[in-house]
BALOBA-1460 file (C-alpha; in Angstrom, 3 decimals):
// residues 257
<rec num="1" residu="x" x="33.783" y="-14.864" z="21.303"/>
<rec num="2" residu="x" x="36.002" y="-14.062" z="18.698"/>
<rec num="3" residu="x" x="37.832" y="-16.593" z="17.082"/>
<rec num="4" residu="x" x="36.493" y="-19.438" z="19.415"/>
<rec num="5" residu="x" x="38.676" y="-22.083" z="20.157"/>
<rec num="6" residu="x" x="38.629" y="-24.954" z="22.843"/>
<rec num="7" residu="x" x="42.194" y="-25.423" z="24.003"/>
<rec num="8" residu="x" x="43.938" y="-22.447" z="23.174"/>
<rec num="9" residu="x" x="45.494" y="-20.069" z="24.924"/>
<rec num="10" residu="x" x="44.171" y="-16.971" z="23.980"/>
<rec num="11" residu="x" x="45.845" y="-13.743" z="24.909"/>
<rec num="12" residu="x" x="43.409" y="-10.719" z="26.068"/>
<rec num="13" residu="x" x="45.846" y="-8.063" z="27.534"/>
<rec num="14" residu="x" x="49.329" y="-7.763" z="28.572"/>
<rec num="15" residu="x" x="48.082" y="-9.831" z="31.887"/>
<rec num="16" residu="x" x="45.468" y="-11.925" z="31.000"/>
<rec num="17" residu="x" x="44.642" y="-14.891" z="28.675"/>
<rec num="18" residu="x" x="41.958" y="-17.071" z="28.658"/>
<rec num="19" residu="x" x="41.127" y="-21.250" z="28.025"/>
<rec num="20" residu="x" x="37.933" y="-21.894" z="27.219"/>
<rec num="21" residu="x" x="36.393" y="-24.775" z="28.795"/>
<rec num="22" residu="x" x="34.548" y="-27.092" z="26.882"/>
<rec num="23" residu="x" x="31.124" y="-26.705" z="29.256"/>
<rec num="24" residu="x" x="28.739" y="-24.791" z="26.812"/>
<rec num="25" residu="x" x="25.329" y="-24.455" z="27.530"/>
<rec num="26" residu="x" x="22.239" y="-22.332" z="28.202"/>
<rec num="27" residu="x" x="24.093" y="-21.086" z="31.395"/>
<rec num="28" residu="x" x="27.603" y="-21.217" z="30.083"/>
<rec num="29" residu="x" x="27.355" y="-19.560" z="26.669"/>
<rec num="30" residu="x" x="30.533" y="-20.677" z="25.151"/>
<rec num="31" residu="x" x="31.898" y="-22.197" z="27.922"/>
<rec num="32" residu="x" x="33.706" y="-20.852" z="31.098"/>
<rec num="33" residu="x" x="36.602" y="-18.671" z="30.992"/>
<rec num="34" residu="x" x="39.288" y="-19.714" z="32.431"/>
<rec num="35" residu="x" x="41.408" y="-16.846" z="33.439"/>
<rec num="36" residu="x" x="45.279" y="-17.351" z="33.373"/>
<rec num="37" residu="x" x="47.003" y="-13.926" z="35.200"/>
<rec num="38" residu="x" x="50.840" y="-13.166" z="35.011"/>
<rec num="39" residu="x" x="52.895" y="-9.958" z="34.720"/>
<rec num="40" residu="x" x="54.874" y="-9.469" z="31.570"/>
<rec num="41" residu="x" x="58.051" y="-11.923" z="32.273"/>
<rec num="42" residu="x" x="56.744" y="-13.381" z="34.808"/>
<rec num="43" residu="x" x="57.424" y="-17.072" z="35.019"/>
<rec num="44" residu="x" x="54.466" y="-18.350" z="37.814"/>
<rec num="45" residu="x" x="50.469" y="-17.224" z="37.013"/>
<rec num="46" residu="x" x="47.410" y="-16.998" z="38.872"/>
<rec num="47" residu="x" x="44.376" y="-19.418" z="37.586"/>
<rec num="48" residu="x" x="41.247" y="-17.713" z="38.323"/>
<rec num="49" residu="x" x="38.271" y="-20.066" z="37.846"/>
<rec num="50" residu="x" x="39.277" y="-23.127" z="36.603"/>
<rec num="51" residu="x" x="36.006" y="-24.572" z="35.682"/>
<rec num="52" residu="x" x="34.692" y="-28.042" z="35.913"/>
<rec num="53" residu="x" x="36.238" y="-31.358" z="36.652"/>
<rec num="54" residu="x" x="37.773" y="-31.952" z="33.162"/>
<rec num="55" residu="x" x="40.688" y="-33.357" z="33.264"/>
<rec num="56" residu="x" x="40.920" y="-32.522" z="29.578"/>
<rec num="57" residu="x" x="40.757" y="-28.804" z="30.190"/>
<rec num="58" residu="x" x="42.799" y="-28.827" z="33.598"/>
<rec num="59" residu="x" x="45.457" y="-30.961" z="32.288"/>
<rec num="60" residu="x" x="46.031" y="-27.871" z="29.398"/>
<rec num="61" residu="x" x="45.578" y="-25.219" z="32.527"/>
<rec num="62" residu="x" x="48.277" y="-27.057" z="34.176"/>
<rec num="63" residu="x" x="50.361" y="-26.852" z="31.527"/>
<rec num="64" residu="x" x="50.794" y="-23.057" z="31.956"/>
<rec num="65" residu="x" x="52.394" y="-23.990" z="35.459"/>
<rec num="66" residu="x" x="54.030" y="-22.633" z="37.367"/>
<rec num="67" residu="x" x="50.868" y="-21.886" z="39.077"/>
<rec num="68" residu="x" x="51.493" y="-19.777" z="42.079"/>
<rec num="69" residu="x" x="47.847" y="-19.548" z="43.405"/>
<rec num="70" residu="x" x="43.858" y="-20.524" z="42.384"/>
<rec num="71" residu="x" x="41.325" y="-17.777" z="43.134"/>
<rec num="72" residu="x" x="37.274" y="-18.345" z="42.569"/>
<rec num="73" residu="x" x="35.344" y="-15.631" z="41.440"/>
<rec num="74" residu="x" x="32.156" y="-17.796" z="43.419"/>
<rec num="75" residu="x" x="30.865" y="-21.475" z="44.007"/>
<rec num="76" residu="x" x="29.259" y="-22.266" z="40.751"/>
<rec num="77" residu="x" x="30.405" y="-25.584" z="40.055"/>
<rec num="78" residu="x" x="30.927" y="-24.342" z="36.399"/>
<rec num="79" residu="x" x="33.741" y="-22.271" z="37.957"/>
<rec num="80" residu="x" x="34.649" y="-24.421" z="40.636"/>
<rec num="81" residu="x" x="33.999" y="-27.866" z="40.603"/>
<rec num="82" residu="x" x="37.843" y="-28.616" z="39.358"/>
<rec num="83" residu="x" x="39.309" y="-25.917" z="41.874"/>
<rec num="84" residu="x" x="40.545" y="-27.940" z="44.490"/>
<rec num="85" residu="x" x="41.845" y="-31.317" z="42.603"/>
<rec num="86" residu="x" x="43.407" y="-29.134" z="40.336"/>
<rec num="87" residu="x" x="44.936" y="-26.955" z="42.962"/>
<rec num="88" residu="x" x="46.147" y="-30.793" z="44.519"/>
<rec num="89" residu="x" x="47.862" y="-31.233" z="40.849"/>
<rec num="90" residu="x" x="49.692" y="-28.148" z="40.327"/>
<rec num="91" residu="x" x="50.353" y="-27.392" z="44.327"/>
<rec num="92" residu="x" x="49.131" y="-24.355" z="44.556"/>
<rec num="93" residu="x" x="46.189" y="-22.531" z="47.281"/>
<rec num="94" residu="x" x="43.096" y="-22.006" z="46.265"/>
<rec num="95" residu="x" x="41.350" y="-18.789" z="47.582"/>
<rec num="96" residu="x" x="37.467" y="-18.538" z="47.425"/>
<rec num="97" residu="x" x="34.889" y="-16.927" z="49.578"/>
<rec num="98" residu="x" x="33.393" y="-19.632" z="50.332"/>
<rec num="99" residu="x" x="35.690" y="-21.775" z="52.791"/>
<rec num="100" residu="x" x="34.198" y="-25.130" z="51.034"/>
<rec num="101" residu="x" x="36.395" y="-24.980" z="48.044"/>
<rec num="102" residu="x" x="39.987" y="-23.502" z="49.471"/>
<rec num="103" residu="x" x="42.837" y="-25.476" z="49.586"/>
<rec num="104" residu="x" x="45.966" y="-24.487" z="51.902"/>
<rec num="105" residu="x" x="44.958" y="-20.840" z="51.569"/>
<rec num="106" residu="x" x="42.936" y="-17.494" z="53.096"/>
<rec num="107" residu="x" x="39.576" y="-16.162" z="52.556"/>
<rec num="108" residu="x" x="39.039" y="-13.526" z="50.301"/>
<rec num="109" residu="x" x="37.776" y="-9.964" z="51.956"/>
<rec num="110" residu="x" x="37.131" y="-6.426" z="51.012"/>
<rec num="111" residu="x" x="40.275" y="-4.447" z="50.796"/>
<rec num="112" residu="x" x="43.026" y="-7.999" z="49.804"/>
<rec num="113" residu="x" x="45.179" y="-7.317" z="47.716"/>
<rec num="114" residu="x" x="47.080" y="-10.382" z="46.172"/>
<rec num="115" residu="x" x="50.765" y="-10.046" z="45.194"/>
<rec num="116" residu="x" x="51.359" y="-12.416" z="43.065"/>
<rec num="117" residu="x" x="52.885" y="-13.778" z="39.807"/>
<rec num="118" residu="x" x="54.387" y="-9.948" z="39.451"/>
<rec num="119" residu="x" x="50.695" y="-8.372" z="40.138"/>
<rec num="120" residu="x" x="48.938" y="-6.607" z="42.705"/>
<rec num="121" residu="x" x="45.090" y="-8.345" z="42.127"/>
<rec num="122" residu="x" x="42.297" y="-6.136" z="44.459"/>
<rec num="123" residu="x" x="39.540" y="-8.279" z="45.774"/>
<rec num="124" residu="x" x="35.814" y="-6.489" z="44.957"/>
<rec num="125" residu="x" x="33.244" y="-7.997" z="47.138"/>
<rec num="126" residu="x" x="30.212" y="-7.895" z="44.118"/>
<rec num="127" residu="x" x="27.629" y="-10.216" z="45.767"/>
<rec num="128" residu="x" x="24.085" y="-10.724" z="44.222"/>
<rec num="129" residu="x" x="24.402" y="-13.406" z="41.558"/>
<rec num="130" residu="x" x="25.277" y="-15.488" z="44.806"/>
<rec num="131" residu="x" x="26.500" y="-14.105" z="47.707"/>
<rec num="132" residu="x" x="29.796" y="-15.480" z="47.645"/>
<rec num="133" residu="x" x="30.941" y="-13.619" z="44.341"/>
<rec num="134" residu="x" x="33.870" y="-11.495" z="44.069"/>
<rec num="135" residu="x" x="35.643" y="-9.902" z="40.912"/>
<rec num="136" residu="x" x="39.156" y="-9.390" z="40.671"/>
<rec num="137" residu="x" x="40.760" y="-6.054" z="39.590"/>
<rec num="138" residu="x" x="43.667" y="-5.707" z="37.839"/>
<rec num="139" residu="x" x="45.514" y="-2.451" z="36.192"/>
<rec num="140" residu="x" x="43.759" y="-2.141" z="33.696"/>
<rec num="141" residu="x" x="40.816" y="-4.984" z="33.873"/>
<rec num="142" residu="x" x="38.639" y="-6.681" z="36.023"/>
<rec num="143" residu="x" x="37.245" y="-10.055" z="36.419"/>
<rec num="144" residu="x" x="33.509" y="-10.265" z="36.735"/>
<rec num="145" residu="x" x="32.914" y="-13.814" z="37.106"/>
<rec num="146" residu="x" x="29.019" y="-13.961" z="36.218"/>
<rec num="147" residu="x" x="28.223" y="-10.513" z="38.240"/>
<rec num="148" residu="x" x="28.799" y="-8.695" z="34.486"/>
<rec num="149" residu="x" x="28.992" y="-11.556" z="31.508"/>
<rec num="150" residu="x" x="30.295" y="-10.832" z="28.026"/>
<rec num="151" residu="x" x="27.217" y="-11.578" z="26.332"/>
<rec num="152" residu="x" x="23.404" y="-11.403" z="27.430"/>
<rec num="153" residu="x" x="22.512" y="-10.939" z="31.299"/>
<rec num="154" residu="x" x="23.168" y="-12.886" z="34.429"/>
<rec num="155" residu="x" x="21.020" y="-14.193" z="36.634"/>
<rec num="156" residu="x" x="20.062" y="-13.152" z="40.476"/>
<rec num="157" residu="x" x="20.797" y="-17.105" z="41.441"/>
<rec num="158" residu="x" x="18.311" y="-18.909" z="43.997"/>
<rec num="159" residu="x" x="18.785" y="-19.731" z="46.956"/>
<rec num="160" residu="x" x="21.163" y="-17.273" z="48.420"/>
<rec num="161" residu="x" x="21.315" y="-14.544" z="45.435"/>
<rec num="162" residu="x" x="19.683" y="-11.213" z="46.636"/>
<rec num="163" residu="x" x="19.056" y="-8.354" z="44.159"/>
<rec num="164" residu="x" x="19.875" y="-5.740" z="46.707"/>
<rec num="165" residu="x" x="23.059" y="-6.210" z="47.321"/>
<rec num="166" residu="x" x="23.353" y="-7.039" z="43.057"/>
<rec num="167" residu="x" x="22.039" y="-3.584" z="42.430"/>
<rec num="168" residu="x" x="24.874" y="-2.467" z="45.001"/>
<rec num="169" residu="x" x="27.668" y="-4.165" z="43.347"/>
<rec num="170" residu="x" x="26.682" y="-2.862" z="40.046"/>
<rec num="171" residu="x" x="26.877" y="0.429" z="40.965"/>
<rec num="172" residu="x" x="30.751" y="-0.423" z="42.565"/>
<rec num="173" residu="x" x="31.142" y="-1.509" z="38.985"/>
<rec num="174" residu="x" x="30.391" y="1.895" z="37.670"/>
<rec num="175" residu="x" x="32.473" y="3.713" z="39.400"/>
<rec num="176" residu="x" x="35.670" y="2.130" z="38.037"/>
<rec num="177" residu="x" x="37.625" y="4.415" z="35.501"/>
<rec num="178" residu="x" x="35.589" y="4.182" z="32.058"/>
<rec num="179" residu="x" x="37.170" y="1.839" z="29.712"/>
<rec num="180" residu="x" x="38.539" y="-0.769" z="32.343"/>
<rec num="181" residu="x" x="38.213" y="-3.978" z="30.409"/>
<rec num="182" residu="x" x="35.949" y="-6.700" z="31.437"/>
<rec num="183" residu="x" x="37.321" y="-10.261" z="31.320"/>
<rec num="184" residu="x" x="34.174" y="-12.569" z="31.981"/>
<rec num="185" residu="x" x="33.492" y="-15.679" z="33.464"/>
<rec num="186" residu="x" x="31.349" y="-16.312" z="30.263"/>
<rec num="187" residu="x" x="31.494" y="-14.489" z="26.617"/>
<rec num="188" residu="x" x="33.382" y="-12.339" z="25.069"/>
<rec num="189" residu="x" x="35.968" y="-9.505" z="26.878"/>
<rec num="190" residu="x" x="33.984" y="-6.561" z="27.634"/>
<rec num="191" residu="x" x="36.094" y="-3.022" z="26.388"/>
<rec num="192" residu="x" x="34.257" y="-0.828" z="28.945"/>
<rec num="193" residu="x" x="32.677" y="-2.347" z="32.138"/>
<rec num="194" residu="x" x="31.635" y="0.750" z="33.257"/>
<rec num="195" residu="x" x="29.288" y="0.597" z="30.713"/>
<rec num="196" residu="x" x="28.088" y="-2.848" z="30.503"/>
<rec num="197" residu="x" x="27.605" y="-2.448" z="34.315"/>
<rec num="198" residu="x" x="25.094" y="0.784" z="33.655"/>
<rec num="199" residu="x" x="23.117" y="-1.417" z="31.083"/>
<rec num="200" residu="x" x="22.854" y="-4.119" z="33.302"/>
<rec num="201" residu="x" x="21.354" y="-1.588" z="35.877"/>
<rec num="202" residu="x" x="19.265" y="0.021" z="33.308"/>
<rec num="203" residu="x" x="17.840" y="-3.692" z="32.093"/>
<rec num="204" residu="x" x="16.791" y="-4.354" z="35.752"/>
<rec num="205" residu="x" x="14.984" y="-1.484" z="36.301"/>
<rec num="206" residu="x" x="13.120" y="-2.243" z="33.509"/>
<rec num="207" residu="x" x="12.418" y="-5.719" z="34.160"/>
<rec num="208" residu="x" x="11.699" y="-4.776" z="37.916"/>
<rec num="209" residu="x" x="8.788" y="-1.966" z="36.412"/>
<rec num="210" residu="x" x="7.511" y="-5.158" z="34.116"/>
<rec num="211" residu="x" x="7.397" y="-7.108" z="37.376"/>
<rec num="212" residu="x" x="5.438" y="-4.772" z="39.265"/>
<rec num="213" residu="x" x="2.764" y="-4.638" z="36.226"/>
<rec num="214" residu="x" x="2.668" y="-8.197" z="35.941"/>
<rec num="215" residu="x" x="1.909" y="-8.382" z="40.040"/>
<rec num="216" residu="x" x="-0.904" y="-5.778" z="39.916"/>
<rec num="217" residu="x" x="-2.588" y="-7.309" z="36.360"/>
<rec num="218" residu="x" x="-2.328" y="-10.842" z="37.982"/>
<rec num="219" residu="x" x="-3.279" y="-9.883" z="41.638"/>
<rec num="220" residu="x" x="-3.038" y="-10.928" z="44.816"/>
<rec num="221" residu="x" x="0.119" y="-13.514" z="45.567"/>
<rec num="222" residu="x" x="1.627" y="-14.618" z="41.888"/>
<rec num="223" residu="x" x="3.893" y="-17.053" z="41.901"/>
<rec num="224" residu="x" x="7.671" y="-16.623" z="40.593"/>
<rec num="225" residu="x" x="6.667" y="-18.682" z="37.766"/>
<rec num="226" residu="x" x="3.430" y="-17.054" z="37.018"/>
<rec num="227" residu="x" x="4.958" y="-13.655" z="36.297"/>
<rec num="228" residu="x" x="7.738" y="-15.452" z="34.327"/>
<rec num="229" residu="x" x="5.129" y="-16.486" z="32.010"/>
<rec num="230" residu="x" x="3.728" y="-12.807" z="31.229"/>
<rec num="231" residu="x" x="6.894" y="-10.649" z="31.958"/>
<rec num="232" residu="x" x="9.621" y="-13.502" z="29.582"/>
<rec num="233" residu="x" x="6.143" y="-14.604" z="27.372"/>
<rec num="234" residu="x" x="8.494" y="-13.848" z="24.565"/>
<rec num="235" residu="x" x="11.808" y="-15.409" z="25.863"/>
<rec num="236" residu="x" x="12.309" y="-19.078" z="24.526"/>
<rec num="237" residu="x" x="11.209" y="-20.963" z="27.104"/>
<rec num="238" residu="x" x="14.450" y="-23.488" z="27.950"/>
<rec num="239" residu="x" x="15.725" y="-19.863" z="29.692"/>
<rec num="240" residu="x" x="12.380" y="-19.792" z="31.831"/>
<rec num="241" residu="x" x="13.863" y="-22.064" z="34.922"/>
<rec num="242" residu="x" x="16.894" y="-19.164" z="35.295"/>
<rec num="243" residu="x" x="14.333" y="-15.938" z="34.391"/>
<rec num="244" residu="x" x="12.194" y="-18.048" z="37.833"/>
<rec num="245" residu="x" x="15.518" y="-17.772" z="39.797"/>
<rec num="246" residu="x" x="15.767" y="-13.633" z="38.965"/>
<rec num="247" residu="x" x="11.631" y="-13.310" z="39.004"/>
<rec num="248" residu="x" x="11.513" y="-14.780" z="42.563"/>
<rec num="249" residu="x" x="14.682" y="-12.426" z="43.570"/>
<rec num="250" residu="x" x="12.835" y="-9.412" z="41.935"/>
<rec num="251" residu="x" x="9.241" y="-10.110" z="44.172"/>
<rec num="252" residu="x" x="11.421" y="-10.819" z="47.675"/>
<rec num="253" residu="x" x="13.448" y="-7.319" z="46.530"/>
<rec num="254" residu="x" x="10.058" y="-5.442" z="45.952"/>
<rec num="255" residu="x" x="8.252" y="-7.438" z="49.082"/>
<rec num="256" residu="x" x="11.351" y="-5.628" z="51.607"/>
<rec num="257" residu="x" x="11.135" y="-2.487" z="49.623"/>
């Protein structure tokens, strides 16, 4: 990410700025990105994802308050582990798919639109990395959570991630007007989503045709982890457990095909 810094406020576009949390990892990347959302003048913000329980990095989320709501782009606890305590500390909802981490507010649905801290924030169902996930679109951006990350590929996340309906909310991706700007729950901001979403549906065919070799040259029933080890033989192996997660979505997508 450029110019990388834990526990700054970093502006992105007229609506957006992010604070990095301090979580980095083979999953995380950097870190998570912790979206802050408020119109120009605008005196409340939306927090979208505020990461884990750190109190280091929710006390300095706080500190942008007044928070008017909390919205979860999934139930990762990299993006939502801190959601509700933090929503407790600022008193503001929390919105999620997932009723387990709201606090004092709705569901989020196809077709909500969120007025709030002077913007109108459309929910896009996008599930597939877990089936919970949701971005958040903007004017001029959109929020990806992990569905589209800044840097590298996500993954089709055991036990409820299904690569069907993560093809499907790919292709929603890429029919948003060509250079909206990504804002990602990990990595750098994206300048055109559109195509970052077409490369991620690209990369998966490809991987899918690699899968389907692998299957035939092994035979019979491989295991995930068996066509990990021919299809990712060249991927350092600490990213093997995660490539399993996709593999094993990727043979239950071609099994139903």
């Amino acid at each position: 990410m450029s110019g990388l810094a834990y526990g700054v406020l970093r502006e992105v576009t007229p609506t957006a700025s992010v604070l990095l949390a301090e979580n980095p990892g083979v999953m995380t990347l950097d870190g998570t990105n912790t979206w802050v959302l408020r119109a120009p003048g605008s005196a409340s913000c939306v927090v979208v994802d505020p990461g884990p329980a750190d109190p280091v990095h929710l006390g300095r989320i706080a500190a942008q308050a007044p928070v008017e709501m909390v919205l979860l782009t999934h139930g990762h606890p990299d993006h939502s582990e801190g959601a509700r305590s933090f929503g407790r500390q600022v008193d503001a909802p929390v919105r999620s798919v997932d009723p387990a981490f709201r606090l004092g507010g709705e569901g989020l649905a196809e077709g909500d639109v969120i007025s709030a801290a002077g913007l109108s924030i459309r929910v896009l169902p996008t599930p597939g990395h877990t089936a919970d996930s949701v971005c958040f679109l903007l004017d001029d951006a959109v929020l990806t959570g992990d569905t589209v990350l800044g840097r590298g590929t996500t993954v089709v996340a055991h036990p409820d991630g299904r690569l069907g309906d993560y093809l499907e909310s790919l292709r929603l991706l890429t029919t948003l007007p060509v250079g909206t700007i990504g804002l990602p729950g990990h990595g750098p901001e994206l300048p055109d989503v559109v195509a970052a979403a077409g490369g991620y549906l690209v990369h998966r065919e490809q991987r899918l045709a690699q899968v389907r070799a692998a299957v035939a040259a092994l035979g019979g029933a491989p295991t995930a982890r068996e066509v990990v080890e021919v299809v990712y033989a060249d991927v350092d192996r600490s990213l093997w457990p995660a490539a399993e997660w996709s593999v094993r979505a990727q043979l239950e997508y071609l099994r139903d095909a």
